[in-house]
C-alpha positions in Angstrom: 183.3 -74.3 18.1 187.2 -74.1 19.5 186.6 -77.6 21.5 185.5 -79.5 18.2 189.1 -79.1 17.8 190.1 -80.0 20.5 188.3 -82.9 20.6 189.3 -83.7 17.0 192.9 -83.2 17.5 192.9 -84.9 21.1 196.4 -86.8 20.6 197.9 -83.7 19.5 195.6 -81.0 22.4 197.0 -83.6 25.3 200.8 -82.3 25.6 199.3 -78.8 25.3 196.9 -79.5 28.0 199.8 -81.3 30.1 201.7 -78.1 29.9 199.1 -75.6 31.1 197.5 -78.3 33.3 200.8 -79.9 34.6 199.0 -81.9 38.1 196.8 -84.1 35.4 198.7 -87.4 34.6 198.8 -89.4 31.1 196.0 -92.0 32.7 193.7 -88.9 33.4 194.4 -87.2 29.9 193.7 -91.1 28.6 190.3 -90.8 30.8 189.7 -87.6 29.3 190.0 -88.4 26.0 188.9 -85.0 24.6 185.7 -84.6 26.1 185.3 -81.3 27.8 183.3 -81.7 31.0 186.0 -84.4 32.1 188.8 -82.4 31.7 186.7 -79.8 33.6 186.2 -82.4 36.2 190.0 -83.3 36.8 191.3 -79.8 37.0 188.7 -79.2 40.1 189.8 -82.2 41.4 193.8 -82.2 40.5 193.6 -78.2 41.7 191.0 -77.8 44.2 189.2 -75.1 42.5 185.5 -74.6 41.8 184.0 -75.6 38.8 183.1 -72.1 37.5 186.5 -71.6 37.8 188.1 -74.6 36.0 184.9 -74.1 33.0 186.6 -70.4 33.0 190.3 -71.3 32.8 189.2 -74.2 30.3 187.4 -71.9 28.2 190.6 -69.4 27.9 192.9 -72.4 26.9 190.4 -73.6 23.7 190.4 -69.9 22.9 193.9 -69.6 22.3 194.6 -73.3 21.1 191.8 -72.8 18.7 193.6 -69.5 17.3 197.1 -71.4 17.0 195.6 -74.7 15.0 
């Protein structure tokens, strides 16, 4: 349920995700656009990790950005 928000509030989410995620650029936040599995995508790609890995740090930032908004 926490990325419904996300996703909803996707102008607002993208300078939080910039801070926590600070390799991804405005175009790829623009790509993004508030769908999950891309953001997913472009933090494996922008940090070299594996995708289990960028679901799990993903999932920990929509946790606590749910619990702020």
């Amino acid at each position: 349920m926490a990325w419904d928000r996300v996703e909803g509030n996707w102008k607002q989410a993208k300078g939080k995700v910039k801070e926590q995620w600070g390799k991804l650029t405005d175009d790829d936040l623009d790509v993004i656009a508030g769908k999950r599995d891309q953001l997913e995508g472009k933090i494996q790609e922008r940090y070299g990790i594996e995708k289990a890995k960028a679901k799990e740090e993903v999932d920990a930032w929509s946790t606590k950005y749910d619990s702020r908004h």
